[in-house]
VOKELO-677342 format. One record per residue (C-alpha): residue number from 1; residue in one letter; x, y, z. Coordinates in steps of 0.2 Angstrom, whole numbers, padded with zeros to 4 digits, always signed. Each point is the difference from the previous one (the first is absolute). Layout:
N
+-----+------+-------+-------+-------+
!  nr ! rest !     X !     Y !     Z !
+-----+------+-------+-------+-------+
! NUM !    a !     X !     Y !     Z !
...
+-----+------+-------+-------+-------+
***
This chain:
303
+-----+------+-------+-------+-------+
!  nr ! rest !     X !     Y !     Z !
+-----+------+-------+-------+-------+
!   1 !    x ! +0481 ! +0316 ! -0151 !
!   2 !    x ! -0007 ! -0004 ! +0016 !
!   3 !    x ! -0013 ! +0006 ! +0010 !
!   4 !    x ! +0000 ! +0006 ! +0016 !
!   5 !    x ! -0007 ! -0012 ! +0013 !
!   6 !    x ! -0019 ! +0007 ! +0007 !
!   7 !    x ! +0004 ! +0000 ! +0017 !
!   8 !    x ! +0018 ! +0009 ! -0002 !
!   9 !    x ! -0001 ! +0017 ! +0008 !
!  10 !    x ! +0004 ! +0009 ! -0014 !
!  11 !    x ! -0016 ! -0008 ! -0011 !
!  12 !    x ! -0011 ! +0005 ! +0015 !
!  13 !    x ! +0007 ! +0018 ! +0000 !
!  14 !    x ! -0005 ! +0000 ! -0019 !
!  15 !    x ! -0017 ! -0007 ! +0005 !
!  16 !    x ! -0003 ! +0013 ! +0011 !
!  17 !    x ! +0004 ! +0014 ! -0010 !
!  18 !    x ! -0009 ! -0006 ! -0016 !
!  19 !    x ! -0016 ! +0000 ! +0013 !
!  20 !    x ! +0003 ! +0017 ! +0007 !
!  21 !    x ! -0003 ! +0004 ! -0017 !
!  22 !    x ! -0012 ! -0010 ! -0005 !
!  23 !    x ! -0010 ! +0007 ! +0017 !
!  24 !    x ! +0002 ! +0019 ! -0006 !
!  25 !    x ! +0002 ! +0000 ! -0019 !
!  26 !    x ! -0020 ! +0003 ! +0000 !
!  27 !    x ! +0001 ! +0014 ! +0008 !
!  28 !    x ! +0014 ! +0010 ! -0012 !
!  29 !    x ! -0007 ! +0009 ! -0014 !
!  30 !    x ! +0007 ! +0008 ! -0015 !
!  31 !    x ! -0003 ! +0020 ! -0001 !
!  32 !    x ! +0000 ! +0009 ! -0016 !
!  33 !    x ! +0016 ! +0013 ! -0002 !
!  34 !    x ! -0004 ! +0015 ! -0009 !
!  35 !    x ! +0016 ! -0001 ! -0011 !
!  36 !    x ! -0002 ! -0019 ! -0004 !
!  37 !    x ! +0003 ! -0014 ! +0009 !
!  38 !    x ! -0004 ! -0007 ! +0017 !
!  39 !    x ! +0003 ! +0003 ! +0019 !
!  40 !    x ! -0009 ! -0010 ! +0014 !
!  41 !    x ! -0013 ! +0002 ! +0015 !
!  42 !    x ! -0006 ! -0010 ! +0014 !
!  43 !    x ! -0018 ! -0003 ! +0004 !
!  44 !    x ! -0003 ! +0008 ! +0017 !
!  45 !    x ! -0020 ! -0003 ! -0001 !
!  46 !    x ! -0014 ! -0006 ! -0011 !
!  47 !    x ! +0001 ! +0015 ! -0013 !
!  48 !    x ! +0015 ! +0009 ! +0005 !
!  49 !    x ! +0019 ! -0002 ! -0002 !
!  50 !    x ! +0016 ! +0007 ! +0005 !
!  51 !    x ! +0013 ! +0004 ! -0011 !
!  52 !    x ! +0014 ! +0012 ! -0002 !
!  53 !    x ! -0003 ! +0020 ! -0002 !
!  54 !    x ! +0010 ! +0002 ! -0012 !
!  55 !    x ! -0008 ! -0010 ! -0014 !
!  56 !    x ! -0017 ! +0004 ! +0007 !
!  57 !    x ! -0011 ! +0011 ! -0013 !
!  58 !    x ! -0017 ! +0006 ! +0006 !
!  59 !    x ! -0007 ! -0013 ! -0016 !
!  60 !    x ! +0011 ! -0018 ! -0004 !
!  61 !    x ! -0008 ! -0017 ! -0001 !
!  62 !    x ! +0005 ! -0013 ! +0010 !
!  63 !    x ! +0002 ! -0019 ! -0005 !
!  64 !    x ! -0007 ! -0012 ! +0015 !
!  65 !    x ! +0006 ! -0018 ! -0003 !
!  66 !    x ! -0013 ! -0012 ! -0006 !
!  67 !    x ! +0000 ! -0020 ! +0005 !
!  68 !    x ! +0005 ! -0005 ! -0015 !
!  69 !    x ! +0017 ! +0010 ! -0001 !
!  70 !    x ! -0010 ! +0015 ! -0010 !
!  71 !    x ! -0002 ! +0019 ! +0004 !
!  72 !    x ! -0017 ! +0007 ! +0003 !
!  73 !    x ! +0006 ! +0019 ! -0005 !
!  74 !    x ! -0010 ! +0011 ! +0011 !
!  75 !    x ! -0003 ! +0020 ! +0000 !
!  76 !    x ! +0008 ! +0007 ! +0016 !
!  77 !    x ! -0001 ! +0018 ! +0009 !
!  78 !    x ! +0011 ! +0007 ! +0010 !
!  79 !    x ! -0008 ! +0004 ! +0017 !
!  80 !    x ! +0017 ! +0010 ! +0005 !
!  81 !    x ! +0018 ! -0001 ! +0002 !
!  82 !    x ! +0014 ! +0004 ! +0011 !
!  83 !    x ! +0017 ! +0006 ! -0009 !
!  84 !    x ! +0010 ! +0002 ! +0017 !
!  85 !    x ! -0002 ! -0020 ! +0004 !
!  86 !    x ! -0003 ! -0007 ! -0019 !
!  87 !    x ! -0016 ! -0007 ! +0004 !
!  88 !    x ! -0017 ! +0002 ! -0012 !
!  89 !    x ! -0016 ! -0010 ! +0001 !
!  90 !    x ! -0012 ! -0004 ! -0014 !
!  91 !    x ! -0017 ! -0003 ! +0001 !
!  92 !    x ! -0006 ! -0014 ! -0011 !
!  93 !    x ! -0014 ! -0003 ! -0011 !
!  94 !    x ! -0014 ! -0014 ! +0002 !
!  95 !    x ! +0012 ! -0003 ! +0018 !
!  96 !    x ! +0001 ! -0020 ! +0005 !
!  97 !    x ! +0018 ! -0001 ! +0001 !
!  98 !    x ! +0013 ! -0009 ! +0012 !
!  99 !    x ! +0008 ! +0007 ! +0016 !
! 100 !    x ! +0017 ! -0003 ! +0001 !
! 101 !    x ! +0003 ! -0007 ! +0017 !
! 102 !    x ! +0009 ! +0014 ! +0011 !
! 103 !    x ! +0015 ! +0000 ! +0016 !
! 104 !    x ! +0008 ! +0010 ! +0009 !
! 105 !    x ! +0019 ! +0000 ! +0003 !
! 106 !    x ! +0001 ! -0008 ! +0017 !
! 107 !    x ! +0014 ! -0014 ! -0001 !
! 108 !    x ! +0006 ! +0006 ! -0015 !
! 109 !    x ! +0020 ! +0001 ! +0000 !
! 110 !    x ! +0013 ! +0005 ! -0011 !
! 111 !    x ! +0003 ! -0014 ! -0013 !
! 112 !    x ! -0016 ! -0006 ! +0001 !
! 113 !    x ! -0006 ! -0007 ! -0019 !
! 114 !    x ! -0012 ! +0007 ! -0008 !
! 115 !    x ! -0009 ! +0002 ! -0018 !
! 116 !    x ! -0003 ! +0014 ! -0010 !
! 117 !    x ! -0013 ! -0004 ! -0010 !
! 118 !    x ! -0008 ! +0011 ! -0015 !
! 119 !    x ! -0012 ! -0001 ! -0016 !
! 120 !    x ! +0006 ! +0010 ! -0013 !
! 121 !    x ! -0005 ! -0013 ! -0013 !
! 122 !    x ! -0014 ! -0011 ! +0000 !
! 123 !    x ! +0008 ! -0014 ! +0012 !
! 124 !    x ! +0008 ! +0002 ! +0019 !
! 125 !    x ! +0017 ! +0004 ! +0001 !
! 126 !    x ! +0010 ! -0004 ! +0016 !
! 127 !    x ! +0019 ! +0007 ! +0005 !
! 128 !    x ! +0008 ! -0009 ! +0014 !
! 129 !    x ! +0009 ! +0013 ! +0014 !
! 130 !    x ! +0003 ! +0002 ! +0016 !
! 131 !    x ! -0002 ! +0012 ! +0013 !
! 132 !    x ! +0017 ! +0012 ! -0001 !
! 133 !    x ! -0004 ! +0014 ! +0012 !
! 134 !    x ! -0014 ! +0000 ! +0014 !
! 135 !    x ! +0000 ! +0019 ! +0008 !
! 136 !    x ! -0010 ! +0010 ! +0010 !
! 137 !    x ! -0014 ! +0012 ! -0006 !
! 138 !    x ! +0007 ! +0013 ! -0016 !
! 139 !    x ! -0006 ! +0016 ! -0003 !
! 140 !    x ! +0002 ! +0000 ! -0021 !
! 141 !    x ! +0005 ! +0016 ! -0011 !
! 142 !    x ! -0019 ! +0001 ! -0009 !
! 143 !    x ! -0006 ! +0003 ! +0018 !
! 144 !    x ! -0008 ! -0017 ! +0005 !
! 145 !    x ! +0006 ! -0011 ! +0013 !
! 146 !    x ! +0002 ! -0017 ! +0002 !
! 147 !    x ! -0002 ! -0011 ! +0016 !
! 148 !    x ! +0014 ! -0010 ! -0006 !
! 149 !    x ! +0013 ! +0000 ! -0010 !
! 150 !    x ! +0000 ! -0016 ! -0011 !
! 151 !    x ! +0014 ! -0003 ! -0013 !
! 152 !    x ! +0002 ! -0015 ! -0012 !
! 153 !    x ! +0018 ! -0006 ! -0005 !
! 154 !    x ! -0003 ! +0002 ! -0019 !
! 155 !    x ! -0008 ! +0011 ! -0013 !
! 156 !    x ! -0017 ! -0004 ! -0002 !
! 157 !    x ! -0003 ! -0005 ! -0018 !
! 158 !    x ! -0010 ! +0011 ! -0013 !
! 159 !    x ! -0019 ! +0001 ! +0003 !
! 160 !    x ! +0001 ! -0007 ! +0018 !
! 161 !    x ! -0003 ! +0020 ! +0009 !
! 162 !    x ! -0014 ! -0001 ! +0010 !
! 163 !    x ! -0003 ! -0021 ! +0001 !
! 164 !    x ! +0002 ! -0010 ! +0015 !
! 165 !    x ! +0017 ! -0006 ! +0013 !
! 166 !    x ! -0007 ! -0016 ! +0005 !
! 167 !    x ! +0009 ! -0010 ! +0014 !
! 168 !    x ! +0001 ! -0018 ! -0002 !
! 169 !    x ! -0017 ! -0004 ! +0007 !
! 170 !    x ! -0008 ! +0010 ! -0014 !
! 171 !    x ! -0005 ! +0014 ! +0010 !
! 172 !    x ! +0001 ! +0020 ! -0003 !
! 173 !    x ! +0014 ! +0009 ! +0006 !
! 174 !    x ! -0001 ! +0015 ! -0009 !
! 175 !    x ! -0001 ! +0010 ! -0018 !
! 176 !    x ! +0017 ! +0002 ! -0011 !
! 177 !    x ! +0006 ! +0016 ! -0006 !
! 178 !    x ! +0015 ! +0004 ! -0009 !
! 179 !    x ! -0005 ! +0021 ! +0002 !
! 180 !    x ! +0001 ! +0004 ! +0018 !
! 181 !    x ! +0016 ! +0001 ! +0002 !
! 182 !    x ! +0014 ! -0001 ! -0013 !
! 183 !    x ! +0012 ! -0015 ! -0002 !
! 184 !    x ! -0012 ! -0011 ! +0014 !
! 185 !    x ! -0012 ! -0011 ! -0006 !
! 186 !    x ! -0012 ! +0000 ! +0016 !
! 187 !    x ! -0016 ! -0008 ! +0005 !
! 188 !    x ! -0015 ! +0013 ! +0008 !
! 189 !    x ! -0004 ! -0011 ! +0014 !
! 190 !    x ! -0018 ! -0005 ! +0005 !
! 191 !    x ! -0001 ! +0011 ! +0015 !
! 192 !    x ! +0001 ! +0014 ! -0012 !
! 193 !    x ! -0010 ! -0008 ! -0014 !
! 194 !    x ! -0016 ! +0003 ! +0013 !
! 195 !    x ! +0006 ! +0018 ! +0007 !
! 196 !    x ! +0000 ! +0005 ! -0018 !
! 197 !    x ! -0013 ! -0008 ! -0009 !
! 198 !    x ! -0012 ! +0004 ! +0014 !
! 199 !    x ! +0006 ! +0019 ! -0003 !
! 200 !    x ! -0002 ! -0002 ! -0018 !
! 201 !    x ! -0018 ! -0008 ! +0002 !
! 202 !    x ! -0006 ! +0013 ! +0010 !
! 203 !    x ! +0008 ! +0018 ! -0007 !
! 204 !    x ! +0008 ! -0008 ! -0019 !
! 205 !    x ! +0016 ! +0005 ! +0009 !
! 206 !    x ! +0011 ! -0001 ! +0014 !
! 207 !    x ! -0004 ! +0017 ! +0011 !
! 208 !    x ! +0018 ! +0006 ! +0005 !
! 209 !    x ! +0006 ! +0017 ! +0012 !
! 210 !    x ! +0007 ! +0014 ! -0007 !
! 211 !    x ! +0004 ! +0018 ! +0007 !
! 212 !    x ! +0000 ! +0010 ! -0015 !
! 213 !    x ! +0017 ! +0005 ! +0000 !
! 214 !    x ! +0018 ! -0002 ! -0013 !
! 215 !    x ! +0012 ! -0003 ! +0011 !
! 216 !    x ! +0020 ! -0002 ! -0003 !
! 217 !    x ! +0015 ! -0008 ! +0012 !
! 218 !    x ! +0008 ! +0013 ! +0008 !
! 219 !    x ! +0015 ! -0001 ! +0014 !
! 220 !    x ! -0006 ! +0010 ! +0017 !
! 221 !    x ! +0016 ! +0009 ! +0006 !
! 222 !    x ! +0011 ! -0006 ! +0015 !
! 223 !    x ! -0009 ! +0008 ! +0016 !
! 224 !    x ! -0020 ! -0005 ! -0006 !
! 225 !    x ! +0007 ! -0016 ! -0005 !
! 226 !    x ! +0008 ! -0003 ! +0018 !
! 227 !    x ! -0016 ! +0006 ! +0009 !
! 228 !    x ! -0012 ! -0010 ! -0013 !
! 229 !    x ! +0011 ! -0016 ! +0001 !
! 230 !    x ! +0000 ! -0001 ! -0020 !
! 231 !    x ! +0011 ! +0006 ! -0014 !
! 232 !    x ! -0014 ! +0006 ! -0014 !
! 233 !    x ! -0020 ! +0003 ! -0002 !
! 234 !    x ! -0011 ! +0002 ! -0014 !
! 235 !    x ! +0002 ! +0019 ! -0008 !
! 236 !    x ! -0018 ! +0006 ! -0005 !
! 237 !    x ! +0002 ! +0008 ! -0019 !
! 238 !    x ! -0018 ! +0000 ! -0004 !
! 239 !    x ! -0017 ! +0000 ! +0009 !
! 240 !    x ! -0017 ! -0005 ! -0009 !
! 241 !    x ! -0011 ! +0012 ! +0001 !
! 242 !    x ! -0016 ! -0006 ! +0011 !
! 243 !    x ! +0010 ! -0016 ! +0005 !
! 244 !    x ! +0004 ! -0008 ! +0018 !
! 245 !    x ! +0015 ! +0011 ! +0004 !
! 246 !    x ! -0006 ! +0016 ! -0007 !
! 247 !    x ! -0016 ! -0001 ! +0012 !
! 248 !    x ! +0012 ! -0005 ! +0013 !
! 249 !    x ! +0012 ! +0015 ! -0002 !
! 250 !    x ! +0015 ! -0007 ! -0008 !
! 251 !    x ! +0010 ! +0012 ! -0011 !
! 252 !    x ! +0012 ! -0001 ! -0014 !
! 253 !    x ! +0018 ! -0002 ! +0009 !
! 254 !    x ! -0006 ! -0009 ! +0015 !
! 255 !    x ! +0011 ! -0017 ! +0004 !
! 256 !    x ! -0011 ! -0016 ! +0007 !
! 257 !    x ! +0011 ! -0008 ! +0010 !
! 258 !    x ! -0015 ! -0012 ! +0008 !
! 259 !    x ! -0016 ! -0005 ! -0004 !
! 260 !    x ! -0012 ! -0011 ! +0014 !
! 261 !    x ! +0019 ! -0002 ! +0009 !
! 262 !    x ! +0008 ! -0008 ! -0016 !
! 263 !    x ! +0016 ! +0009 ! -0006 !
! 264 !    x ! +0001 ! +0009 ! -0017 !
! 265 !    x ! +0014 ! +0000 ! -0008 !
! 266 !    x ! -0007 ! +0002 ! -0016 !
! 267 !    x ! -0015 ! -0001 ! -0013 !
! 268 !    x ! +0003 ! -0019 ! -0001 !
! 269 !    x ! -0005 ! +0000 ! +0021 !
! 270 !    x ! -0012 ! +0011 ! -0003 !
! 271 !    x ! -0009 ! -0009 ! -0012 !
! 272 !    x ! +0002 ! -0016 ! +0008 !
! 273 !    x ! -0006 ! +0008 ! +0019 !
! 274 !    x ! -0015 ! +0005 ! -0010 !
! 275 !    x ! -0006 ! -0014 ! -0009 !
! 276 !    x ! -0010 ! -0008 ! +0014 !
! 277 !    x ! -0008 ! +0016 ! +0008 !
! 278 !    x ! -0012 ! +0008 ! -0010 !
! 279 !    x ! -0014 ! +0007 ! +0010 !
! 280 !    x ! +0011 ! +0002 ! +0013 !
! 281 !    x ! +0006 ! +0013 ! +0012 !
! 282 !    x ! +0017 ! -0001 ! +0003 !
! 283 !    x ! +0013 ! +0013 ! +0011 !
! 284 !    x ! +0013 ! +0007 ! -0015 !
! 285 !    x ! +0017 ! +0003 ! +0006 !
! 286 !    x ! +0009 ! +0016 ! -0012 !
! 287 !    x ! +0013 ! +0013 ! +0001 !
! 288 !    x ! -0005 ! +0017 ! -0006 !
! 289 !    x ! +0014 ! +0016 ! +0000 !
! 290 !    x ! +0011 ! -0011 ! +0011 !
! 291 !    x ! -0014 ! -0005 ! +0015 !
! 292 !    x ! -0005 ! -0016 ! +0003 !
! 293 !    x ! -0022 ! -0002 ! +0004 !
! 294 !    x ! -0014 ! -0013 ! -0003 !
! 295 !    x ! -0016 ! +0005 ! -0010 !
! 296 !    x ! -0016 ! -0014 ! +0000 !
! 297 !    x ! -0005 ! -0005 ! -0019 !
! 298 !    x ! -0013 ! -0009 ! -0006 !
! 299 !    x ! +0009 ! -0014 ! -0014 !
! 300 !    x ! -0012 ! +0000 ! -0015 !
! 301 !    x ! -0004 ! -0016 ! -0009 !
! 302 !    x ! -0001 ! -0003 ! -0017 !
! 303 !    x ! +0001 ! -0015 ! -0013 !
+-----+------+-------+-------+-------+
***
């Protein structure tokens, strides 16, 4: 069989790729699971690395690639971890590791090719993809929110969750989950990786809104729909006692229909106009016994 020529385009495309991973595979390590096997992490820093929530435990050891193709197995801690965007970081011991080389998304385009590369065994494992969907920012189910919303065309292979999508420079573009959100296989990009971790290096979690209140979807009839220019709100069913909207006066049967000027239309908007606003005070827009009126609360915050 014959080889390809060097100089062919598709023998330089190979080239390239093999040394985008050659560049990074340093900076992958294998993390410990608690039920066997292995997942993957990036080094962010001398002694700590990223690596997916979900398979984070507060103890693990980490195995750090050697020169010679070894494992030096390390003891990790986990310094904090943020469910609502997948991402952990572990604090390693004896430090000296290998930053991964970091970018952001600018000029990144749908189809773009990248590598998702993981460790779940001793050697560096690569999956070649390309960019599917490029969206705007995303606000996920667990309550985090991502800046982008980055989404591979293919399943990410087994113990590839919280390794690197590399471009094909061999830089950083983001952390790979398979968690967030179901049937998508998406990358956490860098502009979050350092709103997060910074978060999680400073408070062991990710400080998020919250009004104290269980809330349901509820329709508004005809006439306060007309006057309020929207067709539901968020029904108040509970209050927590000492909590943001008890101390601010909202009662049991109230419907939020606004909060800071962003419309309710049910507990998802609710949760998703408060996530960025803790410490905060905000105008509250509700219906209560059939008349519309604003109250001021102060948005708690909490990890």
């Amino acid at each position: 069989m014959s080889q390809l020529a060097p100089d062919s385009p598709f023998a330089q495309l190979s080239s390239s790729l093999a040394g985008a991973v050659d560049r990074v595979a340093p900076s992958v390590v294998r993390v410990a699971r608690r039920r066997g096997g292995g997942g993957s992490g990036i080094v962010w820093s001398d002694d700590l690395v990223v690596t997916s929530a979900f398979h984070a435990p507060e103890r693990t050891t980490v195995g750090v690639a050697r020169a010679d193709g070894t494992l030096d197995e390390r003891d990790a801690t986990r310094v904090g971890r943020d469910p609502g965007t997948d991402v952990a970081v572990l604090r390693i011991d004896g430090g000296g590791l290998t930053p991964a080389p970091f970018r952001e998304l600018d000029g990144l385009g749908v189809g773009a090719l990248t590598l998702a590369l993981g460790r779940p065994g001793k050697t560096i494992r690569a999956s070649l993809r390309i960019v599917g969907v490029l969206g705007p920012e995303v606000r996920t189910a667990a309550g985090g929110r991502l800046d982008r919303w980055v989404e591979t065309d293919r399943q990410l292979p087994r113990g590839f969750a919280g390794g690197p999508l590399i471009d094909a420079a061999g830089e950083v573009i983001g952390l790979d989950t398979r968690t967030l959100v179901r049937d998508a296989d998406l990358a956490v990009p860098t502009a979050t990786l350092r709103r997060v971790v910074a978060e999680l290096l400073a408070h062991g979690g990710v400080r998020r809104g919250y009004l104290g209140v269980g809330a349901y979807p509820v329709a508004l009839p005809a006439a306060l729909a007309a006057q309020l220019g929207q067709d539901a709100g968020a029904l108040v069913a509970s209050v927590e006692d000492g909590g943001p909207a008890a101390t601010a006066g909202v009662l049991v049967g109230d419907i939020l229909t606004r909060l800071d000027g962003e419309r309710l239309a049910g507990p998802v908007e609710l949760r998703a106009a408060l996530l960025d606003r803790g410490g905060r005070e905000v105008d509250v827009e509700l219906v209560r016994a059939g008349v519309v009126r604003t109250d001021r609360v102060t948005i708690g915050s909490r990890s």
